[in-house]
N, C-alpha and C positions, 0 to 999 in steps of 0.2 A: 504493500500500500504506500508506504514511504516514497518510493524510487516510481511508483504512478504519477505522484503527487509534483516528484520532482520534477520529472518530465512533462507533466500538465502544465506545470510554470514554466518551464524552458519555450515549451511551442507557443504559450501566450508571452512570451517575456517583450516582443516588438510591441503591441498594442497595451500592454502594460508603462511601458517607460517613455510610450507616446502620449500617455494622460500626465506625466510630471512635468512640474515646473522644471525649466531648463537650468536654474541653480542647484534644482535635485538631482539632477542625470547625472553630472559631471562625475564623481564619484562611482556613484552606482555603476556608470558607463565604465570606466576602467576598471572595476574590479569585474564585471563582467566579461568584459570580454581578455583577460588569462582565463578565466573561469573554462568560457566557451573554445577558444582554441587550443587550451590546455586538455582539455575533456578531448577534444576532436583527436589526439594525435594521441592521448593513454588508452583509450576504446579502442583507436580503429589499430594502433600497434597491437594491443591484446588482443584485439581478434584475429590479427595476419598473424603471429606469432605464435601462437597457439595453435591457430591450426599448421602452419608451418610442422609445426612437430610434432599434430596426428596424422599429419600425410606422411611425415620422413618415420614413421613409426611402423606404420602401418603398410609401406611401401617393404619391409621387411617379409613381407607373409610371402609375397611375389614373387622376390629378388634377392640377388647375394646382395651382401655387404661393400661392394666396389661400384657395383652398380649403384645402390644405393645411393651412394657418396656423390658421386658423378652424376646423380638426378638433383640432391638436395642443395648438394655446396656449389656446382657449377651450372645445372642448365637453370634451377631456379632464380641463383644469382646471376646469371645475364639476363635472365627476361624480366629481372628486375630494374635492371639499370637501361634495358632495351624499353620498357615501361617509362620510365624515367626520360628517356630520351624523344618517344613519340610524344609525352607532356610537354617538355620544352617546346620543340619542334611546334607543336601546335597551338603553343600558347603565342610562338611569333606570326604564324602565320596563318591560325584561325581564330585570333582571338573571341571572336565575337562567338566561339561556341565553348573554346578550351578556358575561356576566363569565366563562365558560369557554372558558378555549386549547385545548377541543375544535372548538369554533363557529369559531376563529381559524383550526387546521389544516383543518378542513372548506371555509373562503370561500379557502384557498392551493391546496386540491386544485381546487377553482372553478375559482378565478382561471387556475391553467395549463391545465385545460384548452381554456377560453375563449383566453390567448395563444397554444398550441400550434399552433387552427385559423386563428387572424389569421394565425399564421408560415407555414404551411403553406400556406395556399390562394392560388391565383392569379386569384380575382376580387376585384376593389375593393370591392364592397359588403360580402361577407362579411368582408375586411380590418380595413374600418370598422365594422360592426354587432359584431363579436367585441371588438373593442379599444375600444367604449366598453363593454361589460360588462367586458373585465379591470380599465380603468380606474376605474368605480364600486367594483370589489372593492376596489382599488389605495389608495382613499380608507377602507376598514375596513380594511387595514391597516395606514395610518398611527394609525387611532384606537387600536388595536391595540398597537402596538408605543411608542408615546410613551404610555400610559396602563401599560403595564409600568415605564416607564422612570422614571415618576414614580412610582410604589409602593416602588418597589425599589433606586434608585441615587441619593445623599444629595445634598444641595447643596452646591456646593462644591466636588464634583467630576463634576457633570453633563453642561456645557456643554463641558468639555474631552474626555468619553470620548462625548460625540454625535458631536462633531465627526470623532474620531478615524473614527467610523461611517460618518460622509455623506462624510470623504476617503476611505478605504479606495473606499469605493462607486463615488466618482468617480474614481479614479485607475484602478479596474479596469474601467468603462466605456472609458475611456482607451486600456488595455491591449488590450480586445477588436475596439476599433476598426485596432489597428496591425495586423492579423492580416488578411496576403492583401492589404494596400495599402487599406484598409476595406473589402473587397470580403465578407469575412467577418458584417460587422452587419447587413449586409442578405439576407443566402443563408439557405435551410431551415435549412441544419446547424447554424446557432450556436440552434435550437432545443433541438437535445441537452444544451447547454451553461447555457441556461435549467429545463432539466427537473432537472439536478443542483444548481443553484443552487436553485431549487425544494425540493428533496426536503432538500438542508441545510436550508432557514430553516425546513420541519415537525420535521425530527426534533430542533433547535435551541427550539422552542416546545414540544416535546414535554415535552422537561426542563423547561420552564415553570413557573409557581405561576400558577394562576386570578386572576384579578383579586379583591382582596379589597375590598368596601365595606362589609361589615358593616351599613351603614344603607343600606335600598333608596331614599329619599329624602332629599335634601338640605333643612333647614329653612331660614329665613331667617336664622337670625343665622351659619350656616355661612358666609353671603358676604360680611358685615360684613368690613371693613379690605381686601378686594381689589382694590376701582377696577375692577373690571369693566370698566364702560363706557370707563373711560378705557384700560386697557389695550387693548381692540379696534381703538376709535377710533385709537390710534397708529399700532398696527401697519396697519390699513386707509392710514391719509395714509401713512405710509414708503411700503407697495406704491404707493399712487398715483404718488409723486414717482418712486421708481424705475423705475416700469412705463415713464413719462413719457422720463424723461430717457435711459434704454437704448435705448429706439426710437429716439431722434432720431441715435447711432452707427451701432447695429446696421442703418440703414436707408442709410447713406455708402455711396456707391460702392465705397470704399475697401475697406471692411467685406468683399461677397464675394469670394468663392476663399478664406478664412480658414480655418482648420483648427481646426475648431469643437471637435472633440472634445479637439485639443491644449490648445486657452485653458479647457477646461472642465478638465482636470485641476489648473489653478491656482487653481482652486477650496478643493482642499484645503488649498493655505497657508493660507488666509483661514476654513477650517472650524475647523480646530484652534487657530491663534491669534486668532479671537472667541472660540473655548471657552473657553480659557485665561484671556482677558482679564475674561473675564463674571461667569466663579467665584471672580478673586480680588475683586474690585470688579464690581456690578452697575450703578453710577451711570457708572463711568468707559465700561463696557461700552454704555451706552445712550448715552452721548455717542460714544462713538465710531460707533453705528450711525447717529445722526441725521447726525453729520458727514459719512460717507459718500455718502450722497443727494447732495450736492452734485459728487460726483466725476463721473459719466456726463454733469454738463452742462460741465464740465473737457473732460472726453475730446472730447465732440464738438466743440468748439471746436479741441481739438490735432492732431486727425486729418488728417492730407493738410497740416498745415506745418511738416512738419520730425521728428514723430513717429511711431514706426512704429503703424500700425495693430493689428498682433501684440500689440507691449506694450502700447500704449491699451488692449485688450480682455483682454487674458491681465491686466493689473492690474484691471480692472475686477470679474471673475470672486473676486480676493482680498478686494476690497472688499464684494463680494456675502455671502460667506459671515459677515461681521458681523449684517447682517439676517435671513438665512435661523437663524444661532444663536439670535438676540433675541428672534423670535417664537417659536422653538416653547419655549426655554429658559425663558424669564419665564412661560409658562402651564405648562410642568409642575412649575418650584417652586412657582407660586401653587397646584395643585393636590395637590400634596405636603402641604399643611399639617394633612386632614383626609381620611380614605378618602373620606366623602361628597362629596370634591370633584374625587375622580380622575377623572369622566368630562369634566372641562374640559381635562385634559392636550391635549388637538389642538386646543382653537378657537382658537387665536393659525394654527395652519397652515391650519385651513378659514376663515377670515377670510382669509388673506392670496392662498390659492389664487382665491377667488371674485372677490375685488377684482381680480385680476390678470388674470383670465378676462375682466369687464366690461371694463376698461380696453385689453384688446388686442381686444376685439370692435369699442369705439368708435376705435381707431385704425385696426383692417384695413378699415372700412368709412364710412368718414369720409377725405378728402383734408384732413388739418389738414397745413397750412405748420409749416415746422421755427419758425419765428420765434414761431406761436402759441402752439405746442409747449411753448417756454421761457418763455414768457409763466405757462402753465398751472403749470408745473412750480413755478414760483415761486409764485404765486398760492397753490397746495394747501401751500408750506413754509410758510408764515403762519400757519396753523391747527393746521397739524402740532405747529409750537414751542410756538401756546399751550397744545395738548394736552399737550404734553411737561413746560412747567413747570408745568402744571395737577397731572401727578400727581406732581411730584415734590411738592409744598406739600402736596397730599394725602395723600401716606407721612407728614409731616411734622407734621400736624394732632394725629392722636390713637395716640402714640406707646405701644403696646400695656404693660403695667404687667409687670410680671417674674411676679406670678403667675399672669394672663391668658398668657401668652409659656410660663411651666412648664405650665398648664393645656393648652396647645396640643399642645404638647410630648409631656404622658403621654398623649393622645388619640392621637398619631399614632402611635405604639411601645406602646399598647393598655398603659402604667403602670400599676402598683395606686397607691393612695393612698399607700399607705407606700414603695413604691418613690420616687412623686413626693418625698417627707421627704425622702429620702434622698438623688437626686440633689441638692435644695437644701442638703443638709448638707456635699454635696463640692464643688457651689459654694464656700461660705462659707469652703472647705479645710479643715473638720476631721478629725480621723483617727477609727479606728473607734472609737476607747474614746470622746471625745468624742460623738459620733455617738449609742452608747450610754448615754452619759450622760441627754443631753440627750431622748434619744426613750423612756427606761427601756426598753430593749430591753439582751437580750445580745451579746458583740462577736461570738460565731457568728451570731444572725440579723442582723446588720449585713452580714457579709458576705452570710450567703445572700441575701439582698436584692441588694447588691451586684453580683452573682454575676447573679442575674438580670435585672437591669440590663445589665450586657456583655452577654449574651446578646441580651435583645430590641432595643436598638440597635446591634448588631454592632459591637460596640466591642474594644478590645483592651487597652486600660486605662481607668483612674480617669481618667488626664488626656484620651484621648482623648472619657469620654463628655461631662465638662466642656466640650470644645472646640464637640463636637457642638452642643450646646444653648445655647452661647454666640452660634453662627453660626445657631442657628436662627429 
């Protein structure tokens, strides 16, 4: 009755916060909406995730264990980032259908029907032919829900309410797994359980806002100060080294009979505090992701002398979630900076998904020795760091000018010119009569101005929209 109720308010919440005074919204309006794109992306993660692994479970009754492998970690993960890529792709070049959270509820009513018959059916093939179409969907909705996330939820406080998303997700994978001895994640029934999971992350998209781009095509100087290439190129070497150095554990004797869905719950520590870490400091946040890489080739050296197996992996999983924050984090601030640029919000995760796909294809079908292994691993951290202090000198180059940084600024909160004055006059801390003074305007349209400034940066004071554009 509770969770009826809740979602009774969620689908009335527009015609609700349309009867408030507009000094009551402001508030309400921001804590709503983390609420609602936070919810979008803990749901529909728990629901692809989850089934994720009653289809790699259940794909066992069919198939060996290689095959397996080679359905779940590589064809899924290309058609993930292949997912990934027809979203972008056609968020440039069909906006007018790829920018509506109609198209998004539409590819989730898809998508379960597509998981329902993989759950359902007791032949192998249908198993597999259905679950790589969930899968491909599974890739627009990551494009999907991290391209809201970037429109909508500020910097600063990104990387910590992601995180809070992809724990929830994974702590209730967790949860669904303890149910019946696991006997539960792989049975028809926990289909019913995906179907409601389902039906919240629609009616949660519902209350949605359309993707706004305003401009159907991005020009050239949109990309200036990004590093692009160097941002990919990272995230590709980190997957690499990591891909690398996980296999050479997760492959230890040691390793099976491990309660995989337990060490993936501790996950969540390492979601939330990369989040945390990333948004207060992004340089510290990036050191600490590259440092990590180095841990799985730690672990495999610790396992079987004297260390438990459990905590080698279950730490492991904490450390993971600094990378998995890094990349998608870093591409939806960098796409935050201008609507034209929201459709890059996912290629940090469809980069990292495809790398990971190739690299476990050439390990499942390749006999590389663990010694090579490390050999490799190290070999690809060499490149990696140059790329890494590559871009840090390249932040560092051409340090954007305060007007260029304000220009940015009223571009992304669609500014008037006189609004842009005005924030630079609360900059500089003058009060309105000053303000006035200095702009020959009256200290009423100082405020009005003002006034609509709070508004379009969802701000709650003078000091907080300061803060805003300080950090931006």
């Amino acid at each position: 009755p509770n969770f009826s109720l809740l979602f009774l308010y969620i689908l009335n919440a527009r015609a609700v916060l349309r009867g408030l005074p507009e000094s009551m919204m402001e508030k309400p309006m921001k804590k709503r909406t983390y609420i609602l794109y936070t919810g979008i992306i803990a749901f529909c993660f728990l629901y692809t995730g989850s089934a994720y692994m009653s289809q790699s479970y259940r794909l066992f009754d069919y198939y060996d264990e290689i095959t397996v492998d080679l359905i779940t970690s590589v064809a899924f993960y290309l058609l993930h980032g292949l997912g990934i890529g027809v979203f972008i792709l056609g968020l440039y070049r069909k906006p007018e259908i790829f920018s509506s959270r109609k198209t998004y509820m539409f590819t989730l009513i898809l998508g379960t029907l597509f998981m329902a018959v993989s759950q359902l059916s007791d032949n192998g093939f249908l198993i597999q032919f259905f679950s790589y179409g969930f899968h491909f969907l599974v890739g627009i909705y990551f494009g999907y829900y991290l391209t809201f996330w970037a429109q909508h939820i500020p910097q600063g406080n990104s990387g910590f309410y992601f995180g809070i998303a992809y724990a929830f997700a994974s702590l209730g994978t967790y949860f669904l797994s303890r149910i019946h001895g696991g006997v539960f994640l792989v049975s028809k029934e926990i289909t019913a359980v995906y179907l409601i999971l389902a039906a919240i992350t629609i009616a949660l998209v519902y209350v949605a806002e359309d993707i706004d781009l305003r401009e159907k095509k991005a020009d050239r100087s949109s990309f200036q100060n990004l590093n692009l290439p160097y941002h990919l190129l990272l995230v590709a070497l980190m997957t690499i080294v990591f891909s690398i150095g996980s296999e050479l554990y997760y492959s230890l004797p040691v390793a099976n009979g491990v309660n995989w869905n337990l060490i993936r719950a501790y996950y969540a520590i390492g979601l939330i505090l990369a989040g945390f870490v990333i948004d207060r400091n992004l340089l510290i946040g990036e050191i600490c992701s590259v440092a990590s890489l180095v841990y799985p080739l730690i672990s495999a050296a610790l396992i079987g002398n004297g260390v438990s197996s459990v905590a080698a992996l279950s730490f492991s999983y904490v450390i993971r979630g600094f990378i998995t924050i890094y990349y998608v984090i870093v591409f939806t601030n960098l796409s935050a900076k201008s609507k034209k640029l929201l459709p890059l919000a996912a290629m940090g995760l469809m980069t990292s998904r495809i790398t990971e796909a190739v690299i476990s294809l050439i390990l499942l079908t390749t006999a590389i020795p663990s010694t090579i292994q490390l050999i490799l691993a190290a070999v690809f951290t060499i490149p990696l760091l140059i790329v890494f202090v590559l871009l840090q000198n390249k932040r560092n180059e051409l340090p954007l000018s305060e007007e260029k940084r304000l220009s940015l600024y009223a571009e992304k909160y669609e500014l008037t010119s006189r609004e842009a004055e005005i924030l630079k006059c609360l900059k500089e801390g003058l009060s309105d009569t000053e303000i006035a003074e200095k702009l020959f305007i009256s200290r009423n349209t100082v405020r009005f101005h003002i006034s609509n400034l709070l508004k379009k940066t969802k701000s709650s004071s003078r000091t907080e929209i300061v803060r805003s554009f300080d950090q931006f």
